[in-house]
VOGU-3710 file (C-alpha; in Angstrom, 3 decimals, decimal comma):
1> xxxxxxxxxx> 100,192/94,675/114,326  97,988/93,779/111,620  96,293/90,445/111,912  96,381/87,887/108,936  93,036/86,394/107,688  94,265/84,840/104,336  96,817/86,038/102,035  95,978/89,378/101,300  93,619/89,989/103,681  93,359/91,587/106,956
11> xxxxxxxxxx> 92,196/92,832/109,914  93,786/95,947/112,079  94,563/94,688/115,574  94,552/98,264/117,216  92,180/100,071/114,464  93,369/103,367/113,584  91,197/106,377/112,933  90,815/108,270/110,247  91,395/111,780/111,997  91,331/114,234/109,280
21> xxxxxxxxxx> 90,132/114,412/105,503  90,081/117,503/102,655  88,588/117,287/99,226  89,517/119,473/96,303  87,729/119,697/92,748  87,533/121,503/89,709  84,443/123,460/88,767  83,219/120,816/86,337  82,896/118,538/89,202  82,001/121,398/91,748
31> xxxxxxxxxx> 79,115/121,488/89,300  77,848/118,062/89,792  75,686/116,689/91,599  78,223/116,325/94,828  79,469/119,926/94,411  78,072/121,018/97,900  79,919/118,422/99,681  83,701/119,025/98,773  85,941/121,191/101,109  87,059/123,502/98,169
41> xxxxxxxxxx> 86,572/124,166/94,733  88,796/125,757/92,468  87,109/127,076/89,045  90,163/127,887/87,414  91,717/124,412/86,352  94,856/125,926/85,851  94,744/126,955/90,209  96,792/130,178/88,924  99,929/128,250/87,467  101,585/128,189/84,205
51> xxxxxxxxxx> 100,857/124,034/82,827  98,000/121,871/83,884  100,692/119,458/86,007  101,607/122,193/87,837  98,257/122,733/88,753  97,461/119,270/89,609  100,385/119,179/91,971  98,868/122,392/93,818  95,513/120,398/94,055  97,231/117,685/95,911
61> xxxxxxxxxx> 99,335/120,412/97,901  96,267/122,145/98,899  93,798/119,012/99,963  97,127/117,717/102,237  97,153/121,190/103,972  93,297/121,636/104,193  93,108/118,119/106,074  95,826/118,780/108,498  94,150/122,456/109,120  91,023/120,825/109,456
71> xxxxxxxxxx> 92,677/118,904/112,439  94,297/122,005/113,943  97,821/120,273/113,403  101,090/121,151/112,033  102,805/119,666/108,971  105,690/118,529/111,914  102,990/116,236/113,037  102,522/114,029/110,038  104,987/111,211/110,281  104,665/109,739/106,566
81> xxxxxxxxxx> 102,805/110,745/103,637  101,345/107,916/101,018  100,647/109,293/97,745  100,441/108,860/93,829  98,542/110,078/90,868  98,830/109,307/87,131  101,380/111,862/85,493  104,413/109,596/84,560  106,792/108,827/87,539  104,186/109,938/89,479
91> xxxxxxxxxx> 105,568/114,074/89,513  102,380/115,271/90,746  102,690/113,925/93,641  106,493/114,573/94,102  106,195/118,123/93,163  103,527/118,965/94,865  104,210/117,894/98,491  108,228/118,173/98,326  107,793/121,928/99,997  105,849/120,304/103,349
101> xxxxxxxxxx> 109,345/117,873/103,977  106,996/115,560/104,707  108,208/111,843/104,576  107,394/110,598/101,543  106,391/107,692/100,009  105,314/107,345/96,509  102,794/104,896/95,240  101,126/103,776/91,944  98,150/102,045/91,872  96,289/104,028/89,158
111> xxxxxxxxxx> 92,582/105,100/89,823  92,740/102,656/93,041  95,830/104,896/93,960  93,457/106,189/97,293  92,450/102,831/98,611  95,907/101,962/98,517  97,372/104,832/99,913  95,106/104,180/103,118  95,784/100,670/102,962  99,253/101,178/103,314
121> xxxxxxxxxx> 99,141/104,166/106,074  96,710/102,243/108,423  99,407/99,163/108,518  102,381/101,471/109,118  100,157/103,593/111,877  98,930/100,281/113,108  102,307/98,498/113,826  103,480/102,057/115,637  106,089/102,705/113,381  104,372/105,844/112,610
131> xxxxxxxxxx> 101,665/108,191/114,892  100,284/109,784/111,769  100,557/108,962/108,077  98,759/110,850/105,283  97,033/109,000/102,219  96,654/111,326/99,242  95,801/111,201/95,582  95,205/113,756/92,555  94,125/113,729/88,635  93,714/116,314/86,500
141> xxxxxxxxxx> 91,541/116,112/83,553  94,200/118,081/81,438  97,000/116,392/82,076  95,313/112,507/81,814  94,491/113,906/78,234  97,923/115,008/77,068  99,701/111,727/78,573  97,097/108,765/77,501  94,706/110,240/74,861  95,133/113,054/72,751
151> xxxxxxxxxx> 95,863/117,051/73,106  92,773/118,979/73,941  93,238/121,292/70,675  92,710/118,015/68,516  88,746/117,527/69,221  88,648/113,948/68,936  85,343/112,237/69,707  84,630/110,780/72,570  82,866/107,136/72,914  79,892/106,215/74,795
161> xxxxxxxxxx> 81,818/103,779/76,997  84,432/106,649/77,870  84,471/108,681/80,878  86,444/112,197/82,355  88,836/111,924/84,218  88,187/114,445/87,363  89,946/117,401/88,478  90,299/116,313/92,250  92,576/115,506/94,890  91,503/113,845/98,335
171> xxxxxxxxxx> 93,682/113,336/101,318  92,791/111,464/104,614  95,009/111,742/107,817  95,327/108,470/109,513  96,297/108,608/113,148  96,514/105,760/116,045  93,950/106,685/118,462  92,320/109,921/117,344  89,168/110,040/115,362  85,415/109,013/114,878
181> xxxxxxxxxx> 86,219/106,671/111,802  88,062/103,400/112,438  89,876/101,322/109,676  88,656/97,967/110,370  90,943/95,873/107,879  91,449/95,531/103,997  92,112/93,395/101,306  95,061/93,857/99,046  94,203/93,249/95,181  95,252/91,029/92,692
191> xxxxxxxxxx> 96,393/91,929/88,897  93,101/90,914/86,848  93,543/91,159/83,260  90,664/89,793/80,666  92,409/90,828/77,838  90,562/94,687/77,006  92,854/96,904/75,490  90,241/99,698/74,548  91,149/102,707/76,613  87,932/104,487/76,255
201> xxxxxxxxxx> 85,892/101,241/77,949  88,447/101,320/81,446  85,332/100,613/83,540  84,453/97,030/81,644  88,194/96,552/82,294  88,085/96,600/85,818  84,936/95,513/86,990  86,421/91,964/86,948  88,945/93,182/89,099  86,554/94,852/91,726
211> xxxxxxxxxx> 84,367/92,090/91,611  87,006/89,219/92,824  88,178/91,254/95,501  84,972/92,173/97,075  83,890/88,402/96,604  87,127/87,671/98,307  86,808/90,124/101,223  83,171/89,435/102,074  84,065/85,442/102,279  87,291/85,945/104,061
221> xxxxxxxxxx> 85,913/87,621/106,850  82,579/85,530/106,425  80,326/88,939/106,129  77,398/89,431/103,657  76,852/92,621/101,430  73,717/93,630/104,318  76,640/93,879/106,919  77,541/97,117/105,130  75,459/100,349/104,714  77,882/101,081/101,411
231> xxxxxxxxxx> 80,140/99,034/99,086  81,459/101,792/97,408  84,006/101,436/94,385  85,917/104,182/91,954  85,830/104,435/89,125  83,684/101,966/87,566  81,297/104,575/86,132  77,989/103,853/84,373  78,943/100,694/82,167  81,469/99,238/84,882
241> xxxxxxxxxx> 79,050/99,419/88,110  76,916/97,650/85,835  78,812/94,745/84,808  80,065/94,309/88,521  76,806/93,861/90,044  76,567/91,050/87,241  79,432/89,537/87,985  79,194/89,345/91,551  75,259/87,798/91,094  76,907/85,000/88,930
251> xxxxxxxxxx> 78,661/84,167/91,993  75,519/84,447/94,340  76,619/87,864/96,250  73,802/90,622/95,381  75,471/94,236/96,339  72,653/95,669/93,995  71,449/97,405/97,397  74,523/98,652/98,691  76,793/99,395/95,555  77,614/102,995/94,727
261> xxxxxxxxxx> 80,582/103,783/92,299  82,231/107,484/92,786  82,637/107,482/88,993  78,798/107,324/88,308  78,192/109,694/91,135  80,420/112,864/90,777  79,118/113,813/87,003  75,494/114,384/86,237  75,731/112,623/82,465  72,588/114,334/81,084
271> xxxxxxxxxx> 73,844/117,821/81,256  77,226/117,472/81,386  78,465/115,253/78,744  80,946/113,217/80,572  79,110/109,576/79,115  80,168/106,877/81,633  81,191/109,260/84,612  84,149/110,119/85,759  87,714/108,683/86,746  90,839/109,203/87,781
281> xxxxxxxxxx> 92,644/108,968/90,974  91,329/111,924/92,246  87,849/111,019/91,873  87,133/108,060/93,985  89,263/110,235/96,591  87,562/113,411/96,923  84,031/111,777/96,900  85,312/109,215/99,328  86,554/112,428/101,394  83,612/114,644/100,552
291> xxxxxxxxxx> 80,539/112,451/100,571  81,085/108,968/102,106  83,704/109,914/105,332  81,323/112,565/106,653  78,510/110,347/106,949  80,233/107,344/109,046  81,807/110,721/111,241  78,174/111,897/111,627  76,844/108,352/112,523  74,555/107,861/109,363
301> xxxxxxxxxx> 76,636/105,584/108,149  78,311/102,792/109,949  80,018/100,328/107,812  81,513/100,943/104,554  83,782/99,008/101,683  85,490/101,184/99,829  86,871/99,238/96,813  88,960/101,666/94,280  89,863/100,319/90,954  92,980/100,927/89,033
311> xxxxxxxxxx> 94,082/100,130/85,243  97,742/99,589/85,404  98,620/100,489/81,936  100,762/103,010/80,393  100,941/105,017/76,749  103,677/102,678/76,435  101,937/99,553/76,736  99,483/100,476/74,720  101,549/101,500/71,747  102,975/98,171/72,154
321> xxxxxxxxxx> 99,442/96,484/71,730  99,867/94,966/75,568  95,792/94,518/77,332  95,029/96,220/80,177  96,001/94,601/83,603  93,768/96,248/86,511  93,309/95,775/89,883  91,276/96,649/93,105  92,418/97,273/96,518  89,569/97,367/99,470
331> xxxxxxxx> 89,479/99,059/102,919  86,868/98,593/105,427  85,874/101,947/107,237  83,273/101,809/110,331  81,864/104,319/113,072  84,401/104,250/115,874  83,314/101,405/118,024  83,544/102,828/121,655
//
């Protein structure tokens, strides 16, 4: 089981591995400046369906399958799957994996949607109620427009705080003794709300939130931001990362060394026009899946935070002038210590 440190916080007592893990993008992001490292990318944002949802539900569907190939297992062998994304009641998720009869377990946590997933698997795979469990998570740039913004066809500008939400899905396979990538423990977020309700600035929102539960983590289990090669967070983007490292520096913790947001990474913002970088639940989990899990697998990496951010609003809460409540939930991935 799962070992207590404070409320919130923990440590894995038998340290599950991270076995398996696909990434799938869009061309826009296949484009950027990560587009080597992702398992599979699909130019055609409609992946050869008749609505954008349906799409994103094939993305999902298609990173779950590529990271249990990659493992040279069966869909039988997946115990549980953990997933969410940010169509309402969650559909892309439910659509998209109710063919593997995997079981299921949907989750909401917004953009942070992947660091909860794996929070959640490596405590079920920990406690052996489960030998595997699948975290995954998906966005689609299309359908984030139609649902919190505006329809494509309108043109509406765009502001400088604003970012794009990706075209991505990232799954990890979490398994109780196979793997080079351990799951060290994890800190479960609290609801942070400092009263923004501008949609188009979501990474000033949630800085606050990133930066209280990294500052709790790092004192909790009395470790400084050199004990990690990486404190990686998604999706601040440009503005966000920013105001974090402040944050954190009025508190004494520098991360300016180790701090990389997936938001500011996945877009190149000179030539592709996506301002503050992009977001979305499936951003922060395919470059999580494509760019930072290789390198602890390979050994050039052997400590990282991953820290995904999440804005817990809906259309509906907006139209009823409600701020934005957001939150962060943290995992701590290492080499496999032998």
């Amino acid at each position: 089981m799962a070992v207590r440190i404070e409320r919130g916080v923990f440590r894995t007592e038998n340290s599950p591995k991270i076995e398996s893990f696909a990434s799938v993008v869009g061309g826009k992001e296949g484009k950027g400046p990560l587009g080597k490292f992702f398992d599979k990318i699909v130019e055609d944002s409609h992946f050869g369906k008749d609505t954008w949802e349906k799409a994103e539900s094939h993305f999902q569907l298609e990173a779950v399958c590529t990271a249990i190939n990659k493992a040279n297992l069966l869909k039988e062998d997946i115990d549980a799957v953990f997933s969410g994304d940010l169509i309402n009641q969650c559909i892309g998720s439910a659509y998209g994996l109710r063919e593997l009869e995997i079981p299921f377990l949907g989750i909401y946590g917004a953009c942070s949607t992947m660091a909860e997933g794996i929070l959640l698997s490596s405590l079920i795979t920990d406690s052996h109620a489960v030998s595997r469990a699948a975290a995954v998570t998906s966005s689609h740039f299309s359908t984030a427009e139609r649902q919190f913004r505006y329809p494509l066809s309108y043109g509406g500008q765009r502001t400088p705080t604003s970012q794009w939400t990706c075209t991505a899905s990232g799954a990890v396979i979490i398994s109780q003794d196979k793997g080079k990538i351990e799951i060290a423990g994890g800190c479960i977020g609290k609801i942070t709300d400092m009263g923004i309700n501008d949609i188009n600035n979501m990474g000033s929102a949630m800085a606050p939130a990133a930066a209280e539960t990294i500052k709790r983590y790092l004192e909790s289990t009395n470790t400084a931001p050199e004990d990690y090669d990486y404190i990686v967070t998604g999706d601040l983007g440009i503005v966000g990362s920013s105001l974090l490292i402040e944050l954190l520096l009025k508190q004494g913790i520098d991360i300016s060394n180790q701090h990389k947001d997936c938001g500011a990474m996945i877009f190149d913002p000179e030539t592709q026009d996506t301002h503050c970088g992009g977001s979305g639940c499936g951003c922060s989990g395919s470059v999580l899946c494509g760019y930072f899990l290789p390198k602890l697998e390979s050994g050039e990496a052997g400590n990282i935070i991953f820290a995904a951010t999440g804005a817990l609003m809906s259309p509906m809460s907006l139209q009823q002038g409600e701020s934005i409540p957001t939150i962060s939930h943290l995992v701590h991935l290492r080499k496999e210590i032998k």
